[in-house]
N, C-alpha and C positions, 0 to 999 in steps of 0.2 A: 107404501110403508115408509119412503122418504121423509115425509112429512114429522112420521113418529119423533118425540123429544129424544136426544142422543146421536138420530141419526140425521138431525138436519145438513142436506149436504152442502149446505152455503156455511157451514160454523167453522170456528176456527179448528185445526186437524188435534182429535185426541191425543196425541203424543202432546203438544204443547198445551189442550186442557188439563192434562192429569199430572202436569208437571208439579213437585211437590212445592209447598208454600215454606216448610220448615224441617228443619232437620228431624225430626220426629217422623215424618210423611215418608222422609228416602227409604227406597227399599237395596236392597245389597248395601255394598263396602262398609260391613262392620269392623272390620278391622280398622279402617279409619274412624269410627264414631263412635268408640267407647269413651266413658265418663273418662273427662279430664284429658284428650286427644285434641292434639292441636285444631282441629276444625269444629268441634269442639268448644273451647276455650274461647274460640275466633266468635262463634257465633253467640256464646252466653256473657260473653265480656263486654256489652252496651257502649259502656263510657270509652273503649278503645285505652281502659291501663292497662290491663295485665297482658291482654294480643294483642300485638300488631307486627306479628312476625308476615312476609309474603310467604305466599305458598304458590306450587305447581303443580299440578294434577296430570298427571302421566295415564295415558292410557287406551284402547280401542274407543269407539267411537259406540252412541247410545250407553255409559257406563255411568251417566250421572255427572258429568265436568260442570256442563253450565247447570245443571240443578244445583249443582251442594254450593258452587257460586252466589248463587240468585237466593237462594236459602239462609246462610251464612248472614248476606245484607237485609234481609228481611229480617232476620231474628234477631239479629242484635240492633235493630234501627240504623242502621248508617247507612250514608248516602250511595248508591249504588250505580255506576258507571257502567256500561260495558262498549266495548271494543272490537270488533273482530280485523286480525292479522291480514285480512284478503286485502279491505279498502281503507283499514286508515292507515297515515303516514306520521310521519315525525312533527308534523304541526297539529296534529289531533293529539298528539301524545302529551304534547309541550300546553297544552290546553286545557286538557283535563288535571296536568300537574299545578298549573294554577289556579283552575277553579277549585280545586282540591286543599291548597295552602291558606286559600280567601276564608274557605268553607271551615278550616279548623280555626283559624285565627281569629273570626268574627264571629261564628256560631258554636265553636268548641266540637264541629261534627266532622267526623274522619269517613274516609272514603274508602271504599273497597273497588277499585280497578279492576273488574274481570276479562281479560285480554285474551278471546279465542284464536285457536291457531296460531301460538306464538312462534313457532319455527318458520311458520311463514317473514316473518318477521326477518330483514335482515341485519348485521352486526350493528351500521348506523343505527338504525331504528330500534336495537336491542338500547345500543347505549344511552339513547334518550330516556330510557326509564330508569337507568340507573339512580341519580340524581334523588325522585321524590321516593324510590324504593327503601335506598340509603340514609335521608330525612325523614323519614316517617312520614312524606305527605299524602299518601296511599297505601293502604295497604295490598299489593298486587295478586292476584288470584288470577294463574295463566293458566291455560289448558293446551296440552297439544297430545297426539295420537304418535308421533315421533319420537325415539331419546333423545329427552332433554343433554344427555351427555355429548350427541355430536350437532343437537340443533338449536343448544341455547348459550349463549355466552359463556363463562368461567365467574367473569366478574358477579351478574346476574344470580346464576346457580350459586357462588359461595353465599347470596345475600339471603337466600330463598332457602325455605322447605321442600324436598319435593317428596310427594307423595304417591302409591302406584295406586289404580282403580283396576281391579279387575272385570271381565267379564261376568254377568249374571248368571246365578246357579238356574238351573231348573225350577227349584224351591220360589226363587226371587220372583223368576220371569211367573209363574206362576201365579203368585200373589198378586202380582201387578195388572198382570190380565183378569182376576176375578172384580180386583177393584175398579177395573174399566168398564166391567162392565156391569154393575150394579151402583154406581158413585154419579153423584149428580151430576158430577163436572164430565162426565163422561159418556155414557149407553143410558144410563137409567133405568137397566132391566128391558131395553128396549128389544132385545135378543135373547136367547138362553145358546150357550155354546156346550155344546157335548164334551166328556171325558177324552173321547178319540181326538176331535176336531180343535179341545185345548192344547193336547200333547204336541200336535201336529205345528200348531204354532209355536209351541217353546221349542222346539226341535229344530223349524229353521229357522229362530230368529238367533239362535248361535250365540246367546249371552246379552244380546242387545237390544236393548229396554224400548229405543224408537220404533225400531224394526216390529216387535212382539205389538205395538198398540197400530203402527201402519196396518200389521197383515191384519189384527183384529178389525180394525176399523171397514179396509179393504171388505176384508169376511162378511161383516156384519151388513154392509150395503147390498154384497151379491147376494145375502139368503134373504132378504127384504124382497130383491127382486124377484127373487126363484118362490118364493112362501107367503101366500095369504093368509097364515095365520096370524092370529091377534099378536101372538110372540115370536116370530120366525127362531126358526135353529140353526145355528152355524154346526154344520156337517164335516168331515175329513175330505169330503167331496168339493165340499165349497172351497176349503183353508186353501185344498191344490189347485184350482181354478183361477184362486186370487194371487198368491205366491207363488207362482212356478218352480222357483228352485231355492237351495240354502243358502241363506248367507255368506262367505267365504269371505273370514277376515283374512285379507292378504293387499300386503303393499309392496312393491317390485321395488324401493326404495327404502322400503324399513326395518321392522325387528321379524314381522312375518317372513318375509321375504329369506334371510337368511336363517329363522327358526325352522321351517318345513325344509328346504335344502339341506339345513345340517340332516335332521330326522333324516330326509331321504337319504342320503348316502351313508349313515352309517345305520342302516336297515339292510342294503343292499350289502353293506361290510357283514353285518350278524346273518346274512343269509335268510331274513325272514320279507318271502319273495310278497306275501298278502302285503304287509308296511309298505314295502319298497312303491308296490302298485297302488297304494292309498294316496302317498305323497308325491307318487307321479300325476295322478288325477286329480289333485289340489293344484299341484301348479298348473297345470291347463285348463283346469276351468277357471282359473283366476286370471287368464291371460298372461301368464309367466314366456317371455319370450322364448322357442322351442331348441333354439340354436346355444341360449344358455344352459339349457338342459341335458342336450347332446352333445355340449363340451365338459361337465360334468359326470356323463357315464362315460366319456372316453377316459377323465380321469380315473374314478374309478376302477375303470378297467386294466390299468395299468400300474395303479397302486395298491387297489385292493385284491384282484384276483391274479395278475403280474404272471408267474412263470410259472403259479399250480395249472393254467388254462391261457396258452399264449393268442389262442385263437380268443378270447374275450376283447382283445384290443382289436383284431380285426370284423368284429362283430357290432361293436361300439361305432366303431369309425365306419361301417356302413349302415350304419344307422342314421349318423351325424351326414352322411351324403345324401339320404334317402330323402329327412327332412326338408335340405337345401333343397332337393330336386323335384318334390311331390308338394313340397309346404305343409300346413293346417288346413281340415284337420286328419285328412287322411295320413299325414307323419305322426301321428299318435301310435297308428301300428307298428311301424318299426321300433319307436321308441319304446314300447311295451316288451316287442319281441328279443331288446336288447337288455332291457331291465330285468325281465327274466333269467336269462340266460348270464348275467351277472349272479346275480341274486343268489340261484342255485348253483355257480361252479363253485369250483373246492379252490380257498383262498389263499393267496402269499402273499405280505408287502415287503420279502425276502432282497428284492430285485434294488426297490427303491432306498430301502434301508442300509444295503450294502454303498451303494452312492454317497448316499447323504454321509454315513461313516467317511467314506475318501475324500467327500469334501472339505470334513469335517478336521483333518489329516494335514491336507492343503491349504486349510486358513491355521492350522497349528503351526505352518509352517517345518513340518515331516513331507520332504518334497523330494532333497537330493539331488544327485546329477544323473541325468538318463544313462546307461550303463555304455559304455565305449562300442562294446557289440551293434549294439541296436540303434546308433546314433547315424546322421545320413553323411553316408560315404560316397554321393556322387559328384559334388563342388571340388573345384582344384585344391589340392592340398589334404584333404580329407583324411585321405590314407596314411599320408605321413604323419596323422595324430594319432593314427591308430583303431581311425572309425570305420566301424563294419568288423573289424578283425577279430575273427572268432566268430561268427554269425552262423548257426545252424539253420538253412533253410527247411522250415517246418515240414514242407511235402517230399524233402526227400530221406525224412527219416520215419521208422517203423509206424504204419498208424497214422501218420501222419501229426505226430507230434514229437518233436525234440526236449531232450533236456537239455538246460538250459536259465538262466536269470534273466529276468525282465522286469520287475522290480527295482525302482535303486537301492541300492548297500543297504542305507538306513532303516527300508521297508522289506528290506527280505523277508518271506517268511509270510509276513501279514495275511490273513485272510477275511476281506470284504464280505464277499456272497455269501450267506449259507443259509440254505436249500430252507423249506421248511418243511419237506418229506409228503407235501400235502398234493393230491393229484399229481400230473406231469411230475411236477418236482422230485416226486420218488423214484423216476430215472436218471432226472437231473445230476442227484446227491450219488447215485450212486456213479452213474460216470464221471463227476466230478473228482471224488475222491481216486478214482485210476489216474484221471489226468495229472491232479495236484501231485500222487506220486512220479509220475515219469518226468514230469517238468523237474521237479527238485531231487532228482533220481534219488528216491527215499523207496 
């Protein structure tokens, strides 16, 4: 079945057949391609008068960057460059900006610069583009997967658009798999794919357009091989044969990375133990280092559940040992068994909150002088200032607590802690309040 048109397996790979020719072809990012939208504008504006603003396309990766790129200089006729941030440098940049100024000045024809992975890119190399971005000798069209806020210049960014792409709906990926496989540039009918065995691939291509036309393609060759029929059928059978597993947009350096960690802890804060174990499962199959993890539920442990369950910090922190000491991926169990047992205890950030107050105090500068009592009375002279004098030794009074001040003058009185009456704490609050009376014999 090889052989069949669509599935010749010497052709160039369907995700780069089916790539669109015009902006009319993209599927998703409407929100960027309504009438009169900068991209837009960029692409129906031929002559280069009314756009020639640059743009940056922010986003996961399969969302469409170098399509609506490549699309843009096809539709409007202009000469179209492209770049990628891996292997050119500052003389490829400085080159394209002159053949770029020749091009408008002798032919009247503007260029569209499409410069992949531009965070790769570094500040030098940022700043060579400045220059023809700022002269209108290119119009720059960057893509990167990274914030442009912490991985592309100031100067760059104030010259630019940036624009965000999302992720493919269901809907999108959808669309895009029917037209792969009935569209010449594509299958040709050369397959029929089941309702199940669709789903199956929009589900783990996780929003992303390449992925959805790889596993299809993938698909379509293993039911070729598995089906003598004139039409083979891609199966739910086949899909998971070919794709093993889902997608997982996660980057240990980007906005994933710290979007799933926030989710994750404060899921385990709301106590909703299923979340908490979702977003522990996302970073371990994404290769999220395990010791980042386990320094994270010790925090937790200590902020979020603090003195309702004092035992949660020591549960945490044998966890974060266990890790060290067993590795991946059998440290997945601990860390579960500690995720949990966050998740479900009864919560205080009572502890840390009272701190942060007395710091808060101390950079007020509400400090005072240590009180004469409490001050150290063992260095020569000591005494003759009057330090120690008056000092109630705690254990030899009733209970083993004295009245007494230990606060300075200025903070008398003040109270930091208070309890949140939640688990443990509901004993806390109440012997606290005994103590706070005998100390300030009230």
């Amino acid at each position: 079945m090889d052989a069949q048109p669509g599935l010749n397996s010497g052709a160039t790979p369907l995700a780069v057949r089916m790539r669109p020719r015009t902006l009319d072809e993209v599927v998703g990012q409407k929100h960027l391609l309504t009438p009169g939208s900068p991209l837009v504008a960029l692409a129906r504006d031929s002559a280069g008068a009314q756009s020639s603003v640059s743009i940056i396309l922010w986003g996961p990766p399969g969302t469409g960057k170098t399509t609506l790129a490549k699309a843009i200089a096809q539709s409007s006729g202009r000469k179209f460059v492209e770049l990628s941030a891996v292997t050119a440098g500052v003389r490829d940049v400085r080159q394209v900006m002159e053949e770029a100024l020749s091009a408008r000045d002798l032919y009247g024809l503007s260029t569209v610069l499409f410069l992949d992975e531009i965070h790769r890119f570094t500040k030098a190399q940022q700043d060579a583009l400045l220059p023809g971005v700022e002269n209108g000798w290119v119009i720059l069209v960057a893509a990167t997967t990274e914030n442009p806020s912490f991985s592309v210049i100031s100067p760059l960014l104030s010259r630019s658009l940036l624009l965000t792409l999302e992720p493919l709906s269901d809907d999108d990926l959808g669309e895009l798999v029917d037209r792969a496989v009935a569209d010449d540039r594509g299958l040709r009918g050369a397959v029929e794919v089941s309702d199940d065995a669709r789903a199956a691939i929009i589900r783990l291509s996780s929003g992303d357009a390449r992925r959805a036309l790889t596993a299809l393609e993938a698909s379509a060759h293993a039911a070729a091989a598995a089906d003598d029929a004139e039409v083979p059928v891609v199966t739910p059978e086949i899909v998971a044969g070919a794709v093993d597993r889902a997608l997982l947009r996660y980057d240990r350096q980007g906005d994933e990375h710290y979007d799933v960690i926030s989710a994750f802890i404060k899921s385990v804060r709301g106590s909703d133990v299923d979340a908490a174990l979702h977003y522990l499962a996302r970073m371990i199959e994404a290769g999220e280092d395990p010791r980042f993890i386990a320094r994270r539920v010790i925090i937790s442990a200590a902020e979020d559940v603090g003195m309702a369950d004092p035992q949660a910090l020591l549960v945490a922190t044998a966890a974060a040992d266990a890790v060290q000491f067993i590795g991946m991926p059998e440290g997945r169990i601990p860390l579960a068994e500690a995720v949990v047992y966050l998740a479900t205890a009864p919560k205080s950030n009572a502890a840390y909150v009272a701190l942060d107050a007395a710091i808060a105090d101390v950079r007020a500068g509400r400090i005072g002088r240590v009180p004469k009592h409490l001050r150290d009375a063992h260095y020569p002279g000591a005494k003759r200032l009057g330090h120690g004098k008056g000092y109630v030794y705690s254990h030899d009074a009733e209970f083993g607590v004295a009245r007494q001040q230990y606060l300075p003058d200025e903070l008398e009185g003040t109270e930091y802690y208070l309890p949140s009456g939640n688990g443990n704490e509901r004993d806390v609050a109440a012997r606290l309040e005994k103590l706070r009376a005998i100390i300030r014999g009230s």
